[in-house]
Biotite code that builds the C-alpha atoms (Angstrom):
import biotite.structure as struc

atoms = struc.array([
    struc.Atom([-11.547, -13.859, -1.430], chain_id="A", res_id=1, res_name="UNK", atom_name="CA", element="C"),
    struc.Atom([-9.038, -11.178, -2.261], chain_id="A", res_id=2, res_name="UNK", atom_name="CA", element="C"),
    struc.Atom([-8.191, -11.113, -6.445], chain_id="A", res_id=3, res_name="UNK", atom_name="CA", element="C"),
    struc.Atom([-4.935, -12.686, -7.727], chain_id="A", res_id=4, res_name="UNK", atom_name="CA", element="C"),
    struc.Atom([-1.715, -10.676, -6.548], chain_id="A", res_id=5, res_name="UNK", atom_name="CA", element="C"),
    struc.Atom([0.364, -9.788, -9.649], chain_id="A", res_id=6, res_name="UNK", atom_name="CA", element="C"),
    struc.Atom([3.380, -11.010, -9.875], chain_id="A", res_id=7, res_name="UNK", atom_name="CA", element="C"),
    struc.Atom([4.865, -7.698, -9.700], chain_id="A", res_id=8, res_name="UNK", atom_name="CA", element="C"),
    struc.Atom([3.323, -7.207, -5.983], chain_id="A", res_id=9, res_name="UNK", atom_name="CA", element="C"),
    struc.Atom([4.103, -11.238, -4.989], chain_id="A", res_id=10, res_name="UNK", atom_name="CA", element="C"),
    struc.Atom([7.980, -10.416, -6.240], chain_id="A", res_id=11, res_name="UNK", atom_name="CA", element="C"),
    struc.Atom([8.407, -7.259, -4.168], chain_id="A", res_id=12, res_name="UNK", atom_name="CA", element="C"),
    struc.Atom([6.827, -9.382, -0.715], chain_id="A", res_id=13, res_name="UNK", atom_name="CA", element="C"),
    struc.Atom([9.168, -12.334, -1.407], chain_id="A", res_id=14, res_name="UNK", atom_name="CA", element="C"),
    struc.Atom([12.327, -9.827, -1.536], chain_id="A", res_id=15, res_name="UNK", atom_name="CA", element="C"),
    struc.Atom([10.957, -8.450, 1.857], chain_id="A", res_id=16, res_name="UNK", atom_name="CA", element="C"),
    struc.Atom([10.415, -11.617, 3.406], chain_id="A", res_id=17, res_name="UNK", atom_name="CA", element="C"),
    struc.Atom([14.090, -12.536, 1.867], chain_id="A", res_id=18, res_name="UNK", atom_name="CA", element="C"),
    struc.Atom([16.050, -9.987, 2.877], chain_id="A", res_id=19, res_name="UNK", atom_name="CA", element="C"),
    struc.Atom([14.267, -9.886, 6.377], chain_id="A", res_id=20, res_name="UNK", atom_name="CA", element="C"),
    struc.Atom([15.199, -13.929, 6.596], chain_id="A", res_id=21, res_name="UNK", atom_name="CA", element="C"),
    struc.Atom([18.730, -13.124, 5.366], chain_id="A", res_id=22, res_name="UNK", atom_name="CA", element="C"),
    struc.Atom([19.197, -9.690, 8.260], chain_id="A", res_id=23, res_name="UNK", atom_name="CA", element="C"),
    struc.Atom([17.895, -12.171, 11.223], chain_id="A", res_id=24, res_name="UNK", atom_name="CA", element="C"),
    struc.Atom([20.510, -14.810, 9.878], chain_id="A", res_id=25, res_name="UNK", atom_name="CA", element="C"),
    struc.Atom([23.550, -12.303, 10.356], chain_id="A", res_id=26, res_name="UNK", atom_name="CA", element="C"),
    struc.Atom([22.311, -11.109, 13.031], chain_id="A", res_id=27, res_name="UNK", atom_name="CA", element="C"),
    struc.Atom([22.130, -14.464, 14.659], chain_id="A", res_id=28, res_name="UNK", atom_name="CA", element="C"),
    struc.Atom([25.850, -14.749, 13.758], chain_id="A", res_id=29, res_name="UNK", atom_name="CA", element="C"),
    struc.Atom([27.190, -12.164, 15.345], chain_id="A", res_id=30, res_name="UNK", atom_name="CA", element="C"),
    struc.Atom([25.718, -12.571, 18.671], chain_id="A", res_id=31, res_name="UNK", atom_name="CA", element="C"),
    struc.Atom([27.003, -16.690, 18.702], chain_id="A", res_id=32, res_name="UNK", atom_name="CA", element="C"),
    struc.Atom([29.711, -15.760, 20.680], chain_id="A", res_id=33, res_name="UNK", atom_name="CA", element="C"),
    struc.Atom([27.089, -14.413, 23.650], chain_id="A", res_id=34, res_name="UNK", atom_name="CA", element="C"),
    struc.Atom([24.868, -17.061, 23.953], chain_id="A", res_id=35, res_name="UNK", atom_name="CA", element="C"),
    struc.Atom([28.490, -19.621, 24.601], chain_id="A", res_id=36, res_name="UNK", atom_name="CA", element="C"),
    struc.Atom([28.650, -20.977, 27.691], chain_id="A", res_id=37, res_name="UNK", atom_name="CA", element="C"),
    struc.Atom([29.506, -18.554, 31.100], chain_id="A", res_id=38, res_name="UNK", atom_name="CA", element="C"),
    struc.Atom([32.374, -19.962, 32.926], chain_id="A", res_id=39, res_name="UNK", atom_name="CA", element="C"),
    struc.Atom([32.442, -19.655, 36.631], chain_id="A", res_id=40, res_name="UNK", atom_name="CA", element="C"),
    struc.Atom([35.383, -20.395, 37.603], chain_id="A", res_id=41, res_name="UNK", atom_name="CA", element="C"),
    struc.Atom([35.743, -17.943, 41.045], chain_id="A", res_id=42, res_name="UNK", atom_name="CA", element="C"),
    struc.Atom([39.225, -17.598, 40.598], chain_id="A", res_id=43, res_name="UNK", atom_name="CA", element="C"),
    struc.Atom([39.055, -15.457, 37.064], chain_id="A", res_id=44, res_name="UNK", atom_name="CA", element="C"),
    struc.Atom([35.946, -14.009, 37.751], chain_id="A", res_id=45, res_name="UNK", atom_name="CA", element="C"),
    struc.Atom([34.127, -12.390, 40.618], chain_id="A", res_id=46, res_name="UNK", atom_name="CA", element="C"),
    struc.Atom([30.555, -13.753, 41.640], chain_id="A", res_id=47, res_name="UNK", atom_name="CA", element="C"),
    struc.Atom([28.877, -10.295, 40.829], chain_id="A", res_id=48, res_name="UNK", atom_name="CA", element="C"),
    struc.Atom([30.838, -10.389, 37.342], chain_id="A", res_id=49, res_name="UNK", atom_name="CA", element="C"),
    struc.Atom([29.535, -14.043, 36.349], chain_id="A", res_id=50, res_name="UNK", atom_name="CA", element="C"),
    struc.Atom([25.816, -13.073, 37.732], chain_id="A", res_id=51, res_name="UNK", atom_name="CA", element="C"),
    struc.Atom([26.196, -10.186, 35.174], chain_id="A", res_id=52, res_name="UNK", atom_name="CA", element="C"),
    struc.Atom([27.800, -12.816, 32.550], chain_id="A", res_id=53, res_name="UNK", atom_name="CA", element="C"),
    struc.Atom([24.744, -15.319, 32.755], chain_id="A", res_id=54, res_name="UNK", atom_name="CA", element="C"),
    struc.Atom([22.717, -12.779, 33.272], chain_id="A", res_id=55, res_name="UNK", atom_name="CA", element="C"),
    struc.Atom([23.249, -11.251, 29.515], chain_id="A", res_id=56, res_name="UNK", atom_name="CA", element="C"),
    struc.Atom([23.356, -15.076, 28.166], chain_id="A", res_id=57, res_name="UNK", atom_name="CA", element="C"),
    struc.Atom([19.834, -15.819, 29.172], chain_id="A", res_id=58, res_name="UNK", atom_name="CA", element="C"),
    struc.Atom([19.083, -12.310, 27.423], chain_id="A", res_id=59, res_name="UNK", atom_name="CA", element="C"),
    struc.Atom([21.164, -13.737, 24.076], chain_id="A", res_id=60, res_name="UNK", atom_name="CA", element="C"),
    struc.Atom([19.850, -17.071, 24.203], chain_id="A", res_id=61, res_name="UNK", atom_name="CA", element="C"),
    struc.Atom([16.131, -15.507, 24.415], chain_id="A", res_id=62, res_name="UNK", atom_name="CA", element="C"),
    struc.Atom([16.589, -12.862, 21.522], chain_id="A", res_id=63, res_name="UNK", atom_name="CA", element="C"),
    struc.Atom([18.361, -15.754, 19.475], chain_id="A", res_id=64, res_name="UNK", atom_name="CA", element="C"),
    struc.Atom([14.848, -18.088, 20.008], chain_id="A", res_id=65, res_name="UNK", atom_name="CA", element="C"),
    struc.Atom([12.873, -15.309, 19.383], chain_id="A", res_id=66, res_name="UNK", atom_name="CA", element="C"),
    struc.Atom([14.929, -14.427, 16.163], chain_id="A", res_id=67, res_name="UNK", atom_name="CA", element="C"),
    struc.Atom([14.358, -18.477, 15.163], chain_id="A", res_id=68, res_name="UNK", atom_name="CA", element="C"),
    struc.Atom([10.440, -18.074, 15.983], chain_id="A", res_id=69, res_name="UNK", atom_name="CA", element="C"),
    struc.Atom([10.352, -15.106, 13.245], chain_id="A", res_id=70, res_name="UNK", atom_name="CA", element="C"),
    struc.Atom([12.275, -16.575, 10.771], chain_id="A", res_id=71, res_name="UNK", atom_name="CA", element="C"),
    struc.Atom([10.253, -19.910, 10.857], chain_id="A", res_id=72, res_name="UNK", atom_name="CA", element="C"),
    struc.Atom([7.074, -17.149, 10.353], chain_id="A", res_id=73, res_name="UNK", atom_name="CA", element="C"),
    struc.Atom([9.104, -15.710, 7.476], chain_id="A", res_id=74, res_name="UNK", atom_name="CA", element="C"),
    struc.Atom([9.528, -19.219, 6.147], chain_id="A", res_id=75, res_name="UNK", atom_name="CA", element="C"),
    struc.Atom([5.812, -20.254, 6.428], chain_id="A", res_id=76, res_name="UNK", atom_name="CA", element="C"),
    struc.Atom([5.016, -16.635, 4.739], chain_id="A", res_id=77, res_name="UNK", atom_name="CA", element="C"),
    struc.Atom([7.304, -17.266, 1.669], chain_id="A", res_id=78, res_name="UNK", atom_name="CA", element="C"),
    struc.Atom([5.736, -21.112, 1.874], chain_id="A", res_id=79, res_name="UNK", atom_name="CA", element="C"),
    struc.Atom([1.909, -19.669, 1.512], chain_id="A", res_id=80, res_name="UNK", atom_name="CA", element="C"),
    struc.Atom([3.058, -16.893, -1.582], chain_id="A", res_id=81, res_name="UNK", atom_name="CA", element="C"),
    struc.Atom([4.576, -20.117, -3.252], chain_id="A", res_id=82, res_name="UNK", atom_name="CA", element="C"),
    struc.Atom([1.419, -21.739, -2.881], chain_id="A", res_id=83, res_name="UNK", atom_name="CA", element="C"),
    struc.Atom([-0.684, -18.564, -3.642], chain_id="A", res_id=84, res_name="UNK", atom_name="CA", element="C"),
    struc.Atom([-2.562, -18.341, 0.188], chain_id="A", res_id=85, res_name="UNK", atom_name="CA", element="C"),
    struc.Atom([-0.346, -15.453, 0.673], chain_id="A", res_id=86, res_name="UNK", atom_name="CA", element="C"),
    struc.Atom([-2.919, -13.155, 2.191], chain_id="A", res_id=87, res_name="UNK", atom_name="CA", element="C"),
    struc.Atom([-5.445, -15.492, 3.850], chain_id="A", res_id=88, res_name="UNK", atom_name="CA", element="C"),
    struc.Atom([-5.799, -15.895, 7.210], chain_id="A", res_id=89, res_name="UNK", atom_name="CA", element="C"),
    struc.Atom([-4.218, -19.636, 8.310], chain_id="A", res_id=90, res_name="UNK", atom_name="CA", element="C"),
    struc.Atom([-6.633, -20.264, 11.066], chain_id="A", res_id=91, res_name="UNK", atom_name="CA", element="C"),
    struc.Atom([-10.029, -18.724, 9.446], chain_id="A", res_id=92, res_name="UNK", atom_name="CA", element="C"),
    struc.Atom([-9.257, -18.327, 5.249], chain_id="A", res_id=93, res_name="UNK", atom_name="CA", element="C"),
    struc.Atom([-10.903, -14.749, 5.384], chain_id="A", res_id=94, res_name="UNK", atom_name="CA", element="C"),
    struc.Atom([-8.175, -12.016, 3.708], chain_id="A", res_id=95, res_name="UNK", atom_name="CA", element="C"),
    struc.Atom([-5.880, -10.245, 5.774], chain_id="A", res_id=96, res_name="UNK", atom_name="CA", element="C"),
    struc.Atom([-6.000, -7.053, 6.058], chain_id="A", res_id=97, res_name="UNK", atom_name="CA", element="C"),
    struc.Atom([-3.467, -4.780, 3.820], chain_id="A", res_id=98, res_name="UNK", atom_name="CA", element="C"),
    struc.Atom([-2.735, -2.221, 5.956], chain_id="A", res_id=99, res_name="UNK", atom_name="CA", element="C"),
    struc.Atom([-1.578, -5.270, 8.357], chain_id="A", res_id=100, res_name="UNK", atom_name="CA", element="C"),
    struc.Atom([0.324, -7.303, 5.760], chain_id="A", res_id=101, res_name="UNK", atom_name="CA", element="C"),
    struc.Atom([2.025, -3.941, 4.851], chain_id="A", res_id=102, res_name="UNK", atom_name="CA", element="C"),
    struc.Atom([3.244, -3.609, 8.324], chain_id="A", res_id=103, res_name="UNK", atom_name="CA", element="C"),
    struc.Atom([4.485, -7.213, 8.806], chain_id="A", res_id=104, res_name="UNK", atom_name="CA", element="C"),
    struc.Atom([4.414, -9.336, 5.779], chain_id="A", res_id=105, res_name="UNK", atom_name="CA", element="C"),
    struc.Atom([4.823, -12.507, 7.569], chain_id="A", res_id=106, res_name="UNK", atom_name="CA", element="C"),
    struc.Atom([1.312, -12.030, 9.171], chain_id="A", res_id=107, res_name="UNK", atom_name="CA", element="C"),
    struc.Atom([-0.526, -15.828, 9.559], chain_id="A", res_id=108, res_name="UNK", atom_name="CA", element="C"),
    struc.Atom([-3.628, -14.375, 10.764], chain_id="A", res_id=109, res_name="UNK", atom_name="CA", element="C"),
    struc.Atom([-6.494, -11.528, 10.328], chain_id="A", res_id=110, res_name="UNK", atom_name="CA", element="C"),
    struc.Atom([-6.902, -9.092, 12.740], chain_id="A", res_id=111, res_name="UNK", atom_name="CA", element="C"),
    struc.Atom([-10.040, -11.249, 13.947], chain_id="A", res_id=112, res_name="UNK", atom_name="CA", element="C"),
    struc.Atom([-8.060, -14.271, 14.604], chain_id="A", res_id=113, res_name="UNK", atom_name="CA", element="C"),
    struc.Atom([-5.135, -12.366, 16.363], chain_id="A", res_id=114, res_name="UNK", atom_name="CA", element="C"),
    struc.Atom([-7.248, -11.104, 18.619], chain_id="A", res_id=115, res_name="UNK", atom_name="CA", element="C"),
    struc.Atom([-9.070, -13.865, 20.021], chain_id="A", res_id=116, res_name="UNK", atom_name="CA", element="C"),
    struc.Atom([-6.171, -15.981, 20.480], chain_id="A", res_id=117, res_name="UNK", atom_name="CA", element="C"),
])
């Protein structure tokens, strides 16, 4: 097992993992608005013009779930640091990789377990 991360270290990933929660949050805001309802009413509207509209509203509606997804992996990140498993793999307990937590902090998994699921 990997030593004890300082606090210094633990502090500086929970401000990532914050401020990463807190930019997928606004963003999620701002794009509300696309993910409402098309109308298709023919009369305001032509048929190529709502295809387009519903079209761009699957697109919003898939970019908000994936934005949920990551924030629910930022969640269980700041959940393991709490709990001090930051760093473990959740499926095998072996350390994760630093060069790999570096790159996304919210990593559940080694490079082992990625890869073979």
């Amino acid at each position: 097992m990997a030593p004890v991360m300082d606090e210094y270290r633990e502090e500086t990933i929970r401000e990532e993992l914050l401020a990463r929660r807190q930019e997928l949050t606004e963003l999620a805001k701002t794009a509300s608005d696309v993910r409402d309802p098309v109308e298709l009413d023919q009369t305001t509207q032509g048929r190529l013009s709502r295809m387009d509209a519903m079209q761009v509203q699957a697109m919003a509606q898939e970019t908000e779930r994936r934005r949920q997804l990551e924030i629910q992996r930022i969640d269980a990140a700041l959940q393991r640091l709490k709990d001090g498993e930051y760093g473990y793999c959740v499926a095998c307990g072996e350390d994760i990789e630093p060069k790999r937590l570096a790159h996304d902090p919210a990593v559940p998994n080694c490079l082992g377990c990625a890869s073979s699921a």
